[in-house]
TIKOL-956431 format. One record per residue (C-alpha): residue in one letter; x, y, z. Coordinates in steps of 0.2 Angstrom, whole numbers, padded with zeros to 4 digits, always signed. Layout:
<recs>
aXYZ/...
</recs>
This chain:
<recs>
x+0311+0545+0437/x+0307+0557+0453/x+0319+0554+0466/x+0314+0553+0484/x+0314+0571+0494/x+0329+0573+0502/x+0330+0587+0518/x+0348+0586+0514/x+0347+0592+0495/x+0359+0606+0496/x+0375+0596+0503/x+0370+0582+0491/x+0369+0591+0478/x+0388+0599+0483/x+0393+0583+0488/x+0388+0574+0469/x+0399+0588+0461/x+0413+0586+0469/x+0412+0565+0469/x+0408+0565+0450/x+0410+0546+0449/x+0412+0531+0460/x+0426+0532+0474/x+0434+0542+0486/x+0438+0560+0481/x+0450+0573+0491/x+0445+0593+0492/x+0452+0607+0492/x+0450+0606+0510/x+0466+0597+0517/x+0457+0585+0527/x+0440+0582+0521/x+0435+0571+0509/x+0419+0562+0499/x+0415+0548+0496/x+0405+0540+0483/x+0396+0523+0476/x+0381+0519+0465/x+0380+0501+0469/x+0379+0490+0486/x+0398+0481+0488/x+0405+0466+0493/x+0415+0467+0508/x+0432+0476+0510/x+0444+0479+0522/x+0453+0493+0527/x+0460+0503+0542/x+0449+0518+0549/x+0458+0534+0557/x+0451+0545+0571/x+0437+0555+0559/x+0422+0559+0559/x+0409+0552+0542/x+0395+0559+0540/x+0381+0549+0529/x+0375+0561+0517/x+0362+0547+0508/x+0362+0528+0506/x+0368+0517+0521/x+0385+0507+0523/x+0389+0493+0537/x+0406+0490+0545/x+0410+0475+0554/x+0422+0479+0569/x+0429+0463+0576/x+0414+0454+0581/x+0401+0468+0583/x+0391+0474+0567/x+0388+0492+0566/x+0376+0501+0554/x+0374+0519+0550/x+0365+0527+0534/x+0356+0546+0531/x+0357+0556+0543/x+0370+0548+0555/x+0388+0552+0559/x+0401+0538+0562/x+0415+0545+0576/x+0430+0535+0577/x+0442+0539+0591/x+0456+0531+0587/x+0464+0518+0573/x+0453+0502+0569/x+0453+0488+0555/x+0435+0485+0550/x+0427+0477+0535/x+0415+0488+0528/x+0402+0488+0515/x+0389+0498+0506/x+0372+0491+0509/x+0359+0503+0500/x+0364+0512+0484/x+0360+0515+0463/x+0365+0524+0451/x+0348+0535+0454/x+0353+0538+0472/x+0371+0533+0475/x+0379+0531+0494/x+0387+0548+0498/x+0398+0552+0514/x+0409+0565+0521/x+0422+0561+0531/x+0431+0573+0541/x+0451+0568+0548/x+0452+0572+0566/x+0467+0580+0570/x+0476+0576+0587/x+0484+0592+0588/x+0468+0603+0584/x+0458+0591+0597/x+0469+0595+0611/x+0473+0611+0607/x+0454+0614+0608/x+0450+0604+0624/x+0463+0616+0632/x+0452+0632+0626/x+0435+0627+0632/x+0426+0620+0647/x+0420+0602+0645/x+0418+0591+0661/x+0428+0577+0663/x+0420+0562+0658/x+0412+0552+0671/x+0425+0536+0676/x+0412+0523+0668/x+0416+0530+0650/x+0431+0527+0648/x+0436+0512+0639/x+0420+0515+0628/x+0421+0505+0612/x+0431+0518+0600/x+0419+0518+0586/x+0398+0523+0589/x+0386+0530+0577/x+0374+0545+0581/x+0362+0556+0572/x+0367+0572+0567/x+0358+0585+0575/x+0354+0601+0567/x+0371+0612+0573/x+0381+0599+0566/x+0373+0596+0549/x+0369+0616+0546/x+0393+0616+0550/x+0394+0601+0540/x+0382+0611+0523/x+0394+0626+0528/x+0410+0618+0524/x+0407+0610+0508/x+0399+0626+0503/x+0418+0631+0505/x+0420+0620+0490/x+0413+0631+0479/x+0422+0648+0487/x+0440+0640+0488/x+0448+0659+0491/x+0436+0657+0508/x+0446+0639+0511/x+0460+0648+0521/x+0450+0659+0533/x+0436+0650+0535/x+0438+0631+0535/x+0447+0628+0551/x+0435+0639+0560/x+0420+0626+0554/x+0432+0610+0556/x+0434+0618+0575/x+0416+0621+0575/x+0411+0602+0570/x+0423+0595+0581/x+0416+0606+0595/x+0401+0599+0591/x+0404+0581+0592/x+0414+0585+0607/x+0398+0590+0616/x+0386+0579+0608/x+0382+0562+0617/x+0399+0553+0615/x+0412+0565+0616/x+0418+0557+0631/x+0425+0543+0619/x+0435+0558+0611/x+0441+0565+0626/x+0446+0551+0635/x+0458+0547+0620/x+0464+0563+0625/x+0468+0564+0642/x+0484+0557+0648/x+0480+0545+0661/x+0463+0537+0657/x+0465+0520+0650/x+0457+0523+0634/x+0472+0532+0630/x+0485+0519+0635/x+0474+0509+0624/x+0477+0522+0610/x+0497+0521+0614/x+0496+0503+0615/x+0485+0505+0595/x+0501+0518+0588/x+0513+0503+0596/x+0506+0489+0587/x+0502+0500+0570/x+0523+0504+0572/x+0528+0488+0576/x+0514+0475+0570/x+0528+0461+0561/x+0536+0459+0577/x+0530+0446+0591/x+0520+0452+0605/x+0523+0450+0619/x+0508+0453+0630/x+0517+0458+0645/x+0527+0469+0638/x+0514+0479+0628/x+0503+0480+0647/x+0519+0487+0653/x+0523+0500+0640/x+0507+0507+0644/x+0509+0505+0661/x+0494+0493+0664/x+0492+0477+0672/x+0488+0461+0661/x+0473+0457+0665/x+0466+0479+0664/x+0474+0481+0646/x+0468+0463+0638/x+0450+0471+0648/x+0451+0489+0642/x+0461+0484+0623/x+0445+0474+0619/x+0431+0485+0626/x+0438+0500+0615/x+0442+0489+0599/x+0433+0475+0601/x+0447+0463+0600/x+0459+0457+0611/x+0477+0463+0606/x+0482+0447+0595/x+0468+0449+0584/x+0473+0468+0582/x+0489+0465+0576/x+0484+0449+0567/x+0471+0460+0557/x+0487+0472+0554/x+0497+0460+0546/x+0485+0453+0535/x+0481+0470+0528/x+0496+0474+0524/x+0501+0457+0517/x+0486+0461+0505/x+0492+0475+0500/x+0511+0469+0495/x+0503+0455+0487/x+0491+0468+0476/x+0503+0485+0474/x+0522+0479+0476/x+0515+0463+0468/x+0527+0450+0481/x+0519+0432+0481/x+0511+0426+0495/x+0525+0418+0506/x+0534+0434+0502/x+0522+0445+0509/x+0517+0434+0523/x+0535+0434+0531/x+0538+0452+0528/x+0524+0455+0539/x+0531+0442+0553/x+0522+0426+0548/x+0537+0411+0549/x+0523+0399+0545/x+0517+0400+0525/x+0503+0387+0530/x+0497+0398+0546/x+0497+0412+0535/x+0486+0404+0521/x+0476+0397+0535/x+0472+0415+0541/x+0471+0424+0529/x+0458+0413+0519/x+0447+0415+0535/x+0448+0434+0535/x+0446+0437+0518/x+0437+0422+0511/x+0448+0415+0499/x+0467+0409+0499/x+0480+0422+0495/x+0482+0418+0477/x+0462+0416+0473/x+0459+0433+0483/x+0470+0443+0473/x+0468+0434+0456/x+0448+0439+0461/x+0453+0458+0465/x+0464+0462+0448/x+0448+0454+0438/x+0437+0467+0449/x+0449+0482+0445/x+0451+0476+0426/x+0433+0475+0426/x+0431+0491+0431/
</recs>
């Protein structure tokens, strides 16, 4: 079978060396990693981290509250802070299988950055952006991204060389068309980054009841400016968010501590077993039990 050309042959062919076989593979460099699938996939649901993923072939879809978004070769996926998504492989075979980088942002290395270069503050009507957007890498950023994972193959060079192209991508993407969403994470007072305190809170403290108020507060926002600004950067209002937290992690007490379902629904702050069934069973499809009976066959099967 000849395979369609690919102009990004060289990383690909890194890429398929280093992911030898379906799944998520780490590298030798700390915070990169690849991943790989051969197959389109149901949904699944897991948390994304501030990182920037870079579609080496195929084409995956995520579904972030509400809004659909959809990225395949070519693009780049930058996300600005902590999100639950549902995502799914949409084009892949074994001939061509989905390949992606993703590269960790590090908070640290982002600020420590911003303080060494000249970038103009964003204008005032980007902040608040949505926290996850896709873009098509241009050329500066795919000839870094082909450099690192070159790095693979020279992992004496690791040491010296990968944070200088890790700083170099990053600088990219913080110049590119939306590193304002980046940088206003980053800068104290903007309300996309009371937004990200209001995210670390909720990720800390998910199994205990909100309290609107008092979240708006910690931030030091008004009520009505934090429900505005927490869903115009997540796409969902703060109860969703936590809702979203809680049902992920009862998933996965139910799947790796193996706690049944009423369990793992009050450890993570459900006092009603029926709400908890109700709501999970309408984010995941299926009732506790079913769901997890449904993912062990899939892993057996596998």
């Amino acid at each position: 079978m000849t395979l369609p050309f690919s102009p990004y042959q060289e990383i690909v062919d890194i890429a398929m060396r280093f992911a030898p076989d379906d799944g998520e593979f780490s590298t030798n460099i700390g915070n990169l990693h690849i991943s790989r699938r051969s197959r389109p996939s149901d949904p699944l649901h897991s948390s994304y981290r501030p990182c920037f993923a870079f579609v080496l072939q195929g084409a995956k879809s995520l579904q972030l509250g509400t809004e659909r978004i959809s990225y395949g070769t070519g693009d780049y996926l930058l996300t600005s802070l902590d999100l639950p998504v549902a995502w799914r492989v949409t084009e892949a075979s074994p001939e061509v299988p989905h390949l992606c980088l993703g590269l960790a942002i590090d908070s640290e290395k982002l600020l420590e950055l911003l303080s060494r270069i000249d970038i103009p503050r964003p204008a005032a009507d980007t902040d608040g952006q949505r926290g996850m957007v896709v873009n098509v890498a241009p050329p500066e950023l795919m000839d870094a991204a082909v450099r690192l994972l070159r790095l693979l193959d020279r992992p004496g060079d690791i040491p010296a060389m990968a944070p200088l192209i890790e700083q170099e991508i990053l600088y990219r993407v913080l110049t590119g068309p939306h590193g304002a969403r980046l940088i206003n994470i980053a800068t104290a007072d903007s309300h996309s980054n009371r937004i990200a305190r209001a995210v670390a809170w909720l990720k800390e403290n998910f199994a205990r009841p909100l309290r609107i108020e008092d979240l708006a507060e910690r931030v030091n926002m008004s009520v009505s400016s934090f429900h505005h600004h927490f869903k115009s950067v997540t796409a969902m209002t703060p109860v969703q968010y936590q809702k979203q937290l809680r049902l992920h992690e009862a998933r996965r007490l139910m799947l790796v501590e193996r706690l049944d379902a009423g369990t793992a629904g009050h450890r993570v702050g459900y006092q009603s077993p029926s709400q908890f069934s109700r709501e999970y069973s309408r984010l995941y499809g299926a009732s506790p039990a079913r769901d997890i009976d449904g993912v062990r066959e899939m892993m057996a099967a596998e």
